[in-house]
C-alpha positions in Angstrom: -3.0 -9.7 -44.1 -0.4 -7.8 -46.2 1.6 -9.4 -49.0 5.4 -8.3 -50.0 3.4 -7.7 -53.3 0.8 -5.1 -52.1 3.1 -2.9 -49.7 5.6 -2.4 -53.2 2.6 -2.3 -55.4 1.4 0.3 -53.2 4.6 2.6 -53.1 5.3 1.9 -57.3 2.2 4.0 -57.5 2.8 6.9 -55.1 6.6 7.3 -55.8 6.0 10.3 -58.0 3.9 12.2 -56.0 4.6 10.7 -52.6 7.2 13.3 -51.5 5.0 16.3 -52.5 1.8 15.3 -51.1 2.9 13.9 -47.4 5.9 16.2 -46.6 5.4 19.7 -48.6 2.4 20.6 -46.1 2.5 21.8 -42.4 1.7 18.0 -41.2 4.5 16.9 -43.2 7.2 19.5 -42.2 6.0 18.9 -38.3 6.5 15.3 -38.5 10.3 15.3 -40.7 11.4 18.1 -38.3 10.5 15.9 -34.7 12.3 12.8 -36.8 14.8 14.0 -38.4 15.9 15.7 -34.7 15.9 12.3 -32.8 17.6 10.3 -35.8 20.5 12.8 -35.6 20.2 12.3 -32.3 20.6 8.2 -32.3 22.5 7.6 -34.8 26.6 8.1 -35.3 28.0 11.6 -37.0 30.3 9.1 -39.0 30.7 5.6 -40.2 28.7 3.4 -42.6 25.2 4.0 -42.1 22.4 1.7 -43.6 18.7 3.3 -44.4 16.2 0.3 -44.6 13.4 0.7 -46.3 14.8 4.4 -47.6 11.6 5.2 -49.8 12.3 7.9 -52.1 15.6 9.4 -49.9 13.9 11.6 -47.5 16.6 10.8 -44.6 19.7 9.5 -47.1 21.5 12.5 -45.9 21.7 10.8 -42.4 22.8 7.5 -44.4 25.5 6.6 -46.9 23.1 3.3 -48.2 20.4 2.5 -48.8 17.9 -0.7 -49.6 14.0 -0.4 -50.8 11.8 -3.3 -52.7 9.7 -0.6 -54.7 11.5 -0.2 -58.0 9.6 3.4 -58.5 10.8 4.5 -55.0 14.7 3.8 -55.6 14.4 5.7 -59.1 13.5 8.9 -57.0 15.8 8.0 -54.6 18.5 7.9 -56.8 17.6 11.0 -58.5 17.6 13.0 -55.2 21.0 11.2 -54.0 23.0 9.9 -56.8 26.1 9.5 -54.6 24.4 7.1 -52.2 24.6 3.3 -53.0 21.2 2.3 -52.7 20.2 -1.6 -53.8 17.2 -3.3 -54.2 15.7 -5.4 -51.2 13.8 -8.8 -51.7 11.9 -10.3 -49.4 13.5 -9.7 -45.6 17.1 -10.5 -47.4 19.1 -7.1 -47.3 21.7 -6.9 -50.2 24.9 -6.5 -48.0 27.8 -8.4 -46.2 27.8 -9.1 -42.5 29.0 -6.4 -40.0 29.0 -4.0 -43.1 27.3 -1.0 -41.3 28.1 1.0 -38.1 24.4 1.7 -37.6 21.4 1.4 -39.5 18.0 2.9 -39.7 14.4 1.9 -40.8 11.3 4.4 -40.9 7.7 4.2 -41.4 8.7 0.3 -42.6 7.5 -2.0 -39.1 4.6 -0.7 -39.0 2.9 -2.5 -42.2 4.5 -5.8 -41.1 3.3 -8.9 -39.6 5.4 -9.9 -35.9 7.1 -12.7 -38.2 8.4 -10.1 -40.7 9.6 -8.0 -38.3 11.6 -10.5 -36.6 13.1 -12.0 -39.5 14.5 -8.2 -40.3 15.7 -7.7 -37.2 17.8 -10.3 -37.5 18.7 -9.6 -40.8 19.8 -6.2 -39.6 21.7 -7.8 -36.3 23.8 -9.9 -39.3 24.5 -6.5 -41.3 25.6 -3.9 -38.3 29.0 -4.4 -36.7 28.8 -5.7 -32.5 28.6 -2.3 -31.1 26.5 -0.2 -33.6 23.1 0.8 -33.4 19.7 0.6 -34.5 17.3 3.1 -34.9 13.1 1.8 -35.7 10.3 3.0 -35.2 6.5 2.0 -35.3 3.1 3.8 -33.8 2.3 3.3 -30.1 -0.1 0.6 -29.1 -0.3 2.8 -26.1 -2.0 5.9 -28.0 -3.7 3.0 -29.8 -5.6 1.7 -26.9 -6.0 5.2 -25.3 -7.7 6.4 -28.2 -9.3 3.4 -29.1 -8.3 3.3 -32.6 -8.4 -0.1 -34.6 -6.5 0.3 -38.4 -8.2 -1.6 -41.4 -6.0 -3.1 -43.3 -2.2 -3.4 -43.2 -1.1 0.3 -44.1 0.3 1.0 -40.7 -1.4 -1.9 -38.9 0.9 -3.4 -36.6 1.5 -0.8 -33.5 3.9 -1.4 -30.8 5.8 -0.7 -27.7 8.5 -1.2 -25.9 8.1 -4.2 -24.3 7.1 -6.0 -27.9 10.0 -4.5 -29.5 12.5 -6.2 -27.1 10.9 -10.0 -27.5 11.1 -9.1 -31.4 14.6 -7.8 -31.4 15.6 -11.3 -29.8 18.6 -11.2 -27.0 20.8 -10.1 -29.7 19.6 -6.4 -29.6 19.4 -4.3 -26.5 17.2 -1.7 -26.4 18.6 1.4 -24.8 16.6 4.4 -25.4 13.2 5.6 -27.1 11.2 8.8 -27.8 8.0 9.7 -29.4 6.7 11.6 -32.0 3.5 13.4 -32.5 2.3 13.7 -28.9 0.2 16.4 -29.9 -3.2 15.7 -31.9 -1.3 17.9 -34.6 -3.6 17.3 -37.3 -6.5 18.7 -35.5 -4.7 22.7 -35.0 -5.0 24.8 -37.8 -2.1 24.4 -39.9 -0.4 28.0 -38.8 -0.2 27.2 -35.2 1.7 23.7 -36.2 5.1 25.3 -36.4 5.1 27.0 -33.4 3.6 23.6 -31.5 7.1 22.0 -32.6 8.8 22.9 -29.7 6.3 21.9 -27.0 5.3 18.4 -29.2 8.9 17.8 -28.8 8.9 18.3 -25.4 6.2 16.0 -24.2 7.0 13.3 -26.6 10.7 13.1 -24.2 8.7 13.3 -21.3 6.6 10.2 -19.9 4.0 11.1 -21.7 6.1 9.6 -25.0 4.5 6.4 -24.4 1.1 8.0 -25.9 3.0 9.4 -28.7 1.6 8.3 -32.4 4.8 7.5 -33.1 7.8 6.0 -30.9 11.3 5.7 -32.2 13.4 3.2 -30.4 17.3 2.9 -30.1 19.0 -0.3 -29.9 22.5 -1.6 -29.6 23.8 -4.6 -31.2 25.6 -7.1 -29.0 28.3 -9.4 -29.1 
């Protein structure tokens, strides 16, 4: 099982490279391109927008703050966005006041948590965002999981879910309103030219039913009263 210590330790040693060698290939540009659509998609044009687990800025565009434990990653963070606040995060304790945000974010940060973790954030980010505002996670499909019959060693992306375990997570303080996938296609298996040109169709199926079997499913929520 994962530790707080070995997830930060982890990203304190990619941070300078991290960027460059998972987003500045045809994978990389595939995969920010079908996210970055449905996040602009979810979340508000306007307001105070909170990016959880915000890495080294990749989406603080969409976001005016952001939180991250790894030291290393906030540096490059802040060097890409020095006009976004951006704080440290400890443990599942984010760094702000209640009903602080209109909507908040968190990518590519569920899915090396334990069930515990994840629930303990999701309240945290109930406390933070405003009674109306949304939520945008995401975390790989068990779905595609058990269809392909893949079983992750170790905690770097271990926990998969769907909807169903999202909505017992997020407690009856969230409700869960719509979802989409990412990655439908096998992309890592076409030769890297024909990966552009997939983008439309992968975006396609991964609105269709067929999201369920996506690698990837990002899930809107709205916080109630």
């Amino acid at each position: 099982m994962q530790t707080p210590s070995d997830i930060v330790d982890y990203y304190e040693r990619l941070a300078p490279s991290y960027d460059a060698d998972r987003f500045e290939n045809s994978y990389g540009r595939h995969l920010h391109a079908q996210e970055s659509r449905v996040l602009r998609e979810y979340l508000p044009a306007s307001g105070r927008i909170l990016d959880l687990g915000c890495g080294t800025g990749r989406f603080l565009e969409l976001a005016t703050a952001g939180t991250d434990p790894s030291p290393a990653m906030l540096a490059q963070a802040r060097r890409r966005h020095p006009e976004r606040e951006l704080r440290a995060m400890e443990g599942q304790s984010l760094p702000f006041p209640d009903a602080s945000f209109d909507a908040a974010f968190s990518m590519h940060v569920f899915m090396h948590l334990d069930l515990a973790t994840i629930k303990a954030l999701m309240c945290e980010l109930h406390r933070v965002v405003r009674p109306g505002g949304h939520l945008v996670v995401d975390a790989p499909s068990l779905s595609r999981r058990r269809l392909t019959r893949t079983t992750p060693t170790g905690w770097h992306g271990g926990t998969a879910l769907d909807a169903g375990h999202l909505r017992g997570l997020a407690g009856p303080g969230w409700s869960l309103i719509a979802d989409q996938g990412v990655l439908t296609l096998p992309v890592h298996r076409f030769p890297e030219w024909l990966r552009g040109p997939l983008l439309p169709a992968d975006e396609a199926l991964s609105k269709s039913r067929l999201r369920r079997f996506s690698s990837y499913r990002l899930y809107q929520l709205k916080r109630l009263m």
